[in-house]
C-alpha positions in Angstrom: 5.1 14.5 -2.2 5.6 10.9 -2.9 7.5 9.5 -6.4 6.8 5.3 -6.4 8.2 3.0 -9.2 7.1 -0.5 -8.9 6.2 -4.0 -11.0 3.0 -5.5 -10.9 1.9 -9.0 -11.7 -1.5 -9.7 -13.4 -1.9 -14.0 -13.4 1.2 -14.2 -15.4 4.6 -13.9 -14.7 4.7 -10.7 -16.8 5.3 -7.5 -14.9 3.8 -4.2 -15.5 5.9 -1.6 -14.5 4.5 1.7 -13.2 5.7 5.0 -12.5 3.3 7.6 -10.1 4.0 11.0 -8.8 1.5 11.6 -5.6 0.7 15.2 -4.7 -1.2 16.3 -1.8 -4.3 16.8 -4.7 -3.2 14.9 -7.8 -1.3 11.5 -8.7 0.8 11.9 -11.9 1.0 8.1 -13.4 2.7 6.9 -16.5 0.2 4.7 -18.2 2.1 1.3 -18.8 0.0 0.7 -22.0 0.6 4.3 -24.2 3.7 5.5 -22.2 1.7 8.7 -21.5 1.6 10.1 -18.6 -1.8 11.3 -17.2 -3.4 13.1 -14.5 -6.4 12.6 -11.7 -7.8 13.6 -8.5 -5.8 12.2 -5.6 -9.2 12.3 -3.5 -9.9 8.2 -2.7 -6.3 7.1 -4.4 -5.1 4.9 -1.3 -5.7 1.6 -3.0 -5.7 0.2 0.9 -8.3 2.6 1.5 -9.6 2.1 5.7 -7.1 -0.8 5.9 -4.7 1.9 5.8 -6.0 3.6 9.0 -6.5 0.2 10.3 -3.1 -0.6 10.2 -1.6 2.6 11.7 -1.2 1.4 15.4 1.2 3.4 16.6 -1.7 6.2 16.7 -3.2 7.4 20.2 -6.8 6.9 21.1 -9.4 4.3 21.0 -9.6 3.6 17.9 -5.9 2.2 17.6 -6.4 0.3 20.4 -9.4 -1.5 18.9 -7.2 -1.9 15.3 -4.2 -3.2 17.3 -6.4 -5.9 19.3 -8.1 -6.7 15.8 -5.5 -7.8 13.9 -3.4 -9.8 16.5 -4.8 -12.7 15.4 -3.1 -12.1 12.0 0.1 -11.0 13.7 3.1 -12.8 14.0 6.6 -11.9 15.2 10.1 -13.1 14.4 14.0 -11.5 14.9 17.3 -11.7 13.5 20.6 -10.1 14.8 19.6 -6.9 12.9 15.9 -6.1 13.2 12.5 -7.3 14.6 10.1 -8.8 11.7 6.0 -8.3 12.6 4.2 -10.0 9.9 0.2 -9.9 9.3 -1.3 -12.6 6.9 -5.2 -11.8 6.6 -7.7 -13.6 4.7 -10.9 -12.4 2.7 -12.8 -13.0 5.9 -10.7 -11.7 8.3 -10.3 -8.1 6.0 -13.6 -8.0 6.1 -14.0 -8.2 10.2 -11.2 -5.8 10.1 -12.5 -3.5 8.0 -16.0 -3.5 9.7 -14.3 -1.0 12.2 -13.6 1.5 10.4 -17.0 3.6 9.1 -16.6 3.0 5.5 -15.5 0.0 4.0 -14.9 0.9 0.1 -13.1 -2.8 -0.6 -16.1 -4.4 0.2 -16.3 -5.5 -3.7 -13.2 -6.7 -4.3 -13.2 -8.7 -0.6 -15.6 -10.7 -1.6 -13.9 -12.2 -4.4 -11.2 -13.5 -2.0 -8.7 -11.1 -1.2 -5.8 -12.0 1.1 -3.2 -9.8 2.0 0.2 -10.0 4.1 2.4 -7.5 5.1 5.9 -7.5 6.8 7.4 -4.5 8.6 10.8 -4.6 9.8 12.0 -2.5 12.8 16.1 -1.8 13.6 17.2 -3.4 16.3 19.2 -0.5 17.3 16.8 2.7 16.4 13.9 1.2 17.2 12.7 2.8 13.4 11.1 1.3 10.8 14.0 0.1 7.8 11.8 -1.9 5.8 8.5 -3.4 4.3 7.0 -5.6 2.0 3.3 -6.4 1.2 2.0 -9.1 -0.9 -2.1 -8.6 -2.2 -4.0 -11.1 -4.2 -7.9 -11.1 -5.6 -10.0 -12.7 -8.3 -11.3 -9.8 -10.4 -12.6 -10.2 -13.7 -11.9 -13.6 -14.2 -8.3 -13.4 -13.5 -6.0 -13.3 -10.6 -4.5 -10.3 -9.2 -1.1 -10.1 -7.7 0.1 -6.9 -6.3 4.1 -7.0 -4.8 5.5 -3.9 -3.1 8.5 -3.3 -1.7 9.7 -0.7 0.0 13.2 0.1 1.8 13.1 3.4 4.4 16.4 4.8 5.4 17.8 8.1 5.6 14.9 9.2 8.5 16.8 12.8 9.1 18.1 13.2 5.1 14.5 13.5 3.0 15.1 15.2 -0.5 12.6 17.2 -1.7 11.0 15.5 -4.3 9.0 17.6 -6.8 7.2 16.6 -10.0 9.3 16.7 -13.3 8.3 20.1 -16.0 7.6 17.3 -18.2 5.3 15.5 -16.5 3.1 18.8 -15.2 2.9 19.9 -19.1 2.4 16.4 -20.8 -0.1 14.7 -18.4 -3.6 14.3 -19.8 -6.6 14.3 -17.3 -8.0 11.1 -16.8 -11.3 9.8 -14.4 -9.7 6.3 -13.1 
């Protein structure tokens, strides 16, 4: 069970804020427009889709070994006293030869409108564990241009609440196709 908030950015400064509940089945989202929440399958939700896979290298076998090779071209490294920064900044292009390893490629649409992505993980000095991330995504769609920011802070590795959807939300979300 994952609970995300989060802004984002649609070629204006203004932020839309959004509010999800993911399920192993279903994602609970508060619509942003009608303040409703509403309900759909969770089957196909990973807006990364088979970049996601792509970018899990710490995975055995040869297919990590072929994702790992791929994107160190896009890879770059820096450090400060407290952690080790590994940054990936990928072009349209360069998603797209990325993506051509996996065996489905459903952001093939919005790649070729220009996408670009980068992506920061930062890694404890001391642990060794991840303590951070952020990811920046930007596309032309539909005339204008998309900016997604997330953010995301990891602590607490041995301390996970259980997070479970609110009453509220199960009884008030409608069922929606998007």
């Amino acid at each position: 069970m994952i609970h995300e908030t989060g802004s984002m950015t649609a070629g204006t400064p203004d932020k839309i804020d959004m509010d999800l509940y993911l399920t192993k089945d279903t994602v609970y989202m508060l619509n942003p427009s009608t303040k409703k929440w509403e309900k759909s399958s969770a089957v196909g939700t990973d807006p990364l889709g088979d970049l996601s896979s792509l970018m899990e290298i710490n995975s055995a076998g040869p297919q990590a070994e072929a994702n790992m090779i791929a994107i160190l071209p896009y890879t770059s490294y820096s450090e400060d006293n407290m952690a080790y920064h590994i940054a990936y900044t990928i072009d349209s292009n360069g998603l797209k030869k990325l993506l051509e390893l996996q065996k489905t490629n459903p952001m093939a649409p919005q790649l070729q409108n220009g996408m670009t992505m980068k992506m920061t993980l930062d890694i404890d000095k001391a642990t060794y564990l991840q303590q951070g991330m952020s990811m920046q995504m930007e596309a032309d769609q539909f005339g204008t241009h998309l900016i997604t920011q997330m953010t995301a802070t990891v602590k607490d590795f041995d301390k996970m609440p259980q997070v479970t959807v609110p009453d509220d939300v199960l009884k008030n979300a409608v069922e929606t196709t998007h």
